[in-house]
LUMDOKOL-718536 format. One record per residue (C-alpha): residue in three letters; x, y, z. Coordinates in pm, whole numbers, plus 32768, in hexadecimal, padded with zeros to 4 digits. Layout:
<nodes>
{residu Ala | east X | north Y | up Z} $
...
</nodes>
This chain:
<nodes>
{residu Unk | east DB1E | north 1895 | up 97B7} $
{residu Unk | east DB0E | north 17DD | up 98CF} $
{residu Unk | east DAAB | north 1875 | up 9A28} $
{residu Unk | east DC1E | north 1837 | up 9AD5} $
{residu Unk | east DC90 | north 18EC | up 9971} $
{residu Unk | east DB7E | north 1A0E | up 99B7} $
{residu Unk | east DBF0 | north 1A39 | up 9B14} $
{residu Unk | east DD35 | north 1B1D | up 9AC9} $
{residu Unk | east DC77 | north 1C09 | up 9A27} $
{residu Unk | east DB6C | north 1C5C | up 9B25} $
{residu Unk | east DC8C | north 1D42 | up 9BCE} $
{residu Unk | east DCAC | north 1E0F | up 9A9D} $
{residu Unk | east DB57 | north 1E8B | up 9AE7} $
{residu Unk | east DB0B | north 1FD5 | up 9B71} $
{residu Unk | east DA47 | north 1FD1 | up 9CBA} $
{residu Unk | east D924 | north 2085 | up 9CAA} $
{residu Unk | east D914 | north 21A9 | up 9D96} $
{residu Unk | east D798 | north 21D9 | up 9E10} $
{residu Unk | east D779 | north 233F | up 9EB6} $
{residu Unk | east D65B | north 2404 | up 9F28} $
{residu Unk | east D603 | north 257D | up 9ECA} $
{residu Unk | east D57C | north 2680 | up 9FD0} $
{residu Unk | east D41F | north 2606 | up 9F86} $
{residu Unk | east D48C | north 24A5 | up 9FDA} $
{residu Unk | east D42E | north 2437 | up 9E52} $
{residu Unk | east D555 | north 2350 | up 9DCA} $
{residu Unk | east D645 | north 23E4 | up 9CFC} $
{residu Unk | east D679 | north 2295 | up 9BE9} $
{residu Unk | east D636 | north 231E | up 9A81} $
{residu Unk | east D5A2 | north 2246 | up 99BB} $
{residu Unk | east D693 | north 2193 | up 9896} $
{residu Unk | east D5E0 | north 222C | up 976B} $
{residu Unk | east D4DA | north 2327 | up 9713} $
{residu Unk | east D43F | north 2231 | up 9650} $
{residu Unk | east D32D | north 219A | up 9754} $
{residu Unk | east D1FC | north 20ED | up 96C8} $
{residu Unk | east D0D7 | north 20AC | up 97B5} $
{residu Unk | east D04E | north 1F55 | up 974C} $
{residu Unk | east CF35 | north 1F02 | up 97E7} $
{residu Unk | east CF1E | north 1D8F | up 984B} $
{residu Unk | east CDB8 | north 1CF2 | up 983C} $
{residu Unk | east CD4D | north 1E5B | up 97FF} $
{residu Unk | east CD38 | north 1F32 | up 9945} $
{residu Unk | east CCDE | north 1E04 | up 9A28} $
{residu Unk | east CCF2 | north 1EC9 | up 9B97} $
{residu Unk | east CBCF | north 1F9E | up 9AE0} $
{residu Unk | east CAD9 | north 1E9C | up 9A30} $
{residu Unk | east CB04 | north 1D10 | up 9A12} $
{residu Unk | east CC21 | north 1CAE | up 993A} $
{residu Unk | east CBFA | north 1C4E | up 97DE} $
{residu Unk | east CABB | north 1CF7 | up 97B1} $
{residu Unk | east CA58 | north 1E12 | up 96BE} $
{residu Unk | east CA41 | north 1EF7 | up 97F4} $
{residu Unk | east CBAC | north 1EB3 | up 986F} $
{residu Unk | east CBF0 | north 1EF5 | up 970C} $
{residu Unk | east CB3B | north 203E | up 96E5} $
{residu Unk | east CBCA | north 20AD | up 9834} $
{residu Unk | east CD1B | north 20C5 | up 97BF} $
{residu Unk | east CCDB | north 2165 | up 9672} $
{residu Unk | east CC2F | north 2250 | up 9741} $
{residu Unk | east CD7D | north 2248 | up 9823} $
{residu Unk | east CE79 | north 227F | up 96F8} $
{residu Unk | east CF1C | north 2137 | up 9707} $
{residu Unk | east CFFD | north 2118 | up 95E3} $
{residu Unk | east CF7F | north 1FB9 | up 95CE} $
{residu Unk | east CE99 | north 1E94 | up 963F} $
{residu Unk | east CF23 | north 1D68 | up 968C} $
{residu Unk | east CE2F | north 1C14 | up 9625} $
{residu Unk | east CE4F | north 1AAF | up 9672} $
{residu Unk | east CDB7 | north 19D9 | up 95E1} $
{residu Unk | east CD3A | north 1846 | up 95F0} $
{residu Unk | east CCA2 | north 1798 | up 9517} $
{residu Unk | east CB36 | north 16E2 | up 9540} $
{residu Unk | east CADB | north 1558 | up 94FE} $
{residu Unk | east CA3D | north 15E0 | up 9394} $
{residu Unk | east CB7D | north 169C | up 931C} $
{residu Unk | east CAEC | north 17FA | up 939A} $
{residu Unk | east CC00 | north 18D7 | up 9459} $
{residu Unk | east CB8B | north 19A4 | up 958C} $
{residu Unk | east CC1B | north 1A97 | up 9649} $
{residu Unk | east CC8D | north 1A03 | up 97A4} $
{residu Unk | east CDE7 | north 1A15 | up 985C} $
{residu Unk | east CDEC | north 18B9 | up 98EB} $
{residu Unk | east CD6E | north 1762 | up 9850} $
{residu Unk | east CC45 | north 1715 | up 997A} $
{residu Unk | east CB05 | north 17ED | up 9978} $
{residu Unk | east CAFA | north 17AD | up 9AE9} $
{residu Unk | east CB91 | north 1907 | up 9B80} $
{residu Unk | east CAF5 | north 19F8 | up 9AAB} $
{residu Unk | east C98C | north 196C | up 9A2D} $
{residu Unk | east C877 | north 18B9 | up 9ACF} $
{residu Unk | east C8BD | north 1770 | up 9A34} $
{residu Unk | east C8C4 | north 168B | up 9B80} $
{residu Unk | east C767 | north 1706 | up 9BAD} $
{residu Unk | east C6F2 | north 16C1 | up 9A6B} $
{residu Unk | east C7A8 | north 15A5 | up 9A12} $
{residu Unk | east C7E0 | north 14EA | up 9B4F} $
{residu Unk | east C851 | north 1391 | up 9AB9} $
{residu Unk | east C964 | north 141E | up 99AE} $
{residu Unk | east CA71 | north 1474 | up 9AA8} $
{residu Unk | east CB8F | north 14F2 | up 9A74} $
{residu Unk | east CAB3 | north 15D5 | up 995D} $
{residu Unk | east CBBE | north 15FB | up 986A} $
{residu Unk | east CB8C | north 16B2 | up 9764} $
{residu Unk | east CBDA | north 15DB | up 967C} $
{residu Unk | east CAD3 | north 14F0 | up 96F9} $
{residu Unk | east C9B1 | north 15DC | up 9688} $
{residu Unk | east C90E | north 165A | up 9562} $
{residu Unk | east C8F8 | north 17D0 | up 951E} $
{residu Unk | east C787 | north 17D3 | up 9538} $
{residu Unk | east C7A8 | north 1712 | up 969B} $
{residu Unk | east C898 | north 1823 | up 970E} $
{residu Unk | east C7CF | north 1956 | up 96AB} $
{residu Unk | east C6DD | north 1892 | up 9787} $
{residu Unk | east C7EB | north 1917 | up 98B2} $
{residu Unk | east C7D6 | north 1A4E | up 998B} $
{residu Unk | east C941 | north 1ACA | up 999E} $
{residu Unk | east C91B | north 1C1E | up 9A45} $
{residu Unk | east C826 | north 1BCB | up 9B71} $
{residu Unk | east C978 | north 1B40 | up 9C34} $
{residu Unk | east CA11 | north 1CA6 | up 9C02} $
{residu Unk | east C8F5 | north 1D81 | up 9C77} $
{residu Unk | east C797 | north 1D4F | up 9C7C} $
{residu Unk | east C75D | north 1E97 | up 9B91} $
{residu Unk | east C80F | north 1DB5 | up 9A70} $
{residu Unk | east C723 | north 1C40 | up 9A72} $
{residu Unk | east C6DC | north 1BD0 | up 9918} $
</nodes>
């Protein structure tokens, strides 16, 4: 369907009608009971993502589920790691200076266990 097609039918719609209640909480319900909490690199805003404490965190938290991403290394090995460079989260510029842009898939497992990926969160999560 094409969007000129789709158009007409965008009327049809019901507005939704946003009110407040006495407290001032909003008064939108949600669609179905049926919420799962999936937690997405584990509980990142509590430990450094994609790490076994981000991952504890939110079993501890009752997620329904934990969310991984993974990329895979230069020897076949796959790691946990939401993006394909190992320059936001890990110490890799530091300790490899001359591999920019430290993608993943330009290192060897044993090269990134090498890597500090929680000092960059908090200091009370290096190695």
């Amino acid at each position: 369907m094409s969007v000129s097609a789709a158009a007409p039918y965008a009327v049809l719609a019901k507005p939704i009608e946003i009110t407040a209640t006495d407290n001032g909480q909003s008064s939108l319900k949600p669609l179905t009971s049926d919420v799962a909490i999936i937690a997405h690199r584990g509980t990142s805003a509590y430990g450094p993502e994609h790490t076994l404490t981000a991952y504890k965190q939110a079993i501890t938290m009752e997620a329904d589920y934990v969310e991984f991403d993974l990329q895979m290394t230069k020897d076949g090995e796959l790691i946990a790691i939401l993006v394909e460079t190992l320059a936001r989260t890990t110490n890799a510029k530091e300790l490899y200076p001359n591999r920019a842009p430290w993608k993943v898939k330009d290192f060897t497992l044993n090269e990134i266990k090498r890597l500090d990926a929680g000092l960059w969160f908090n200091k009370a999560y290096a190695e």
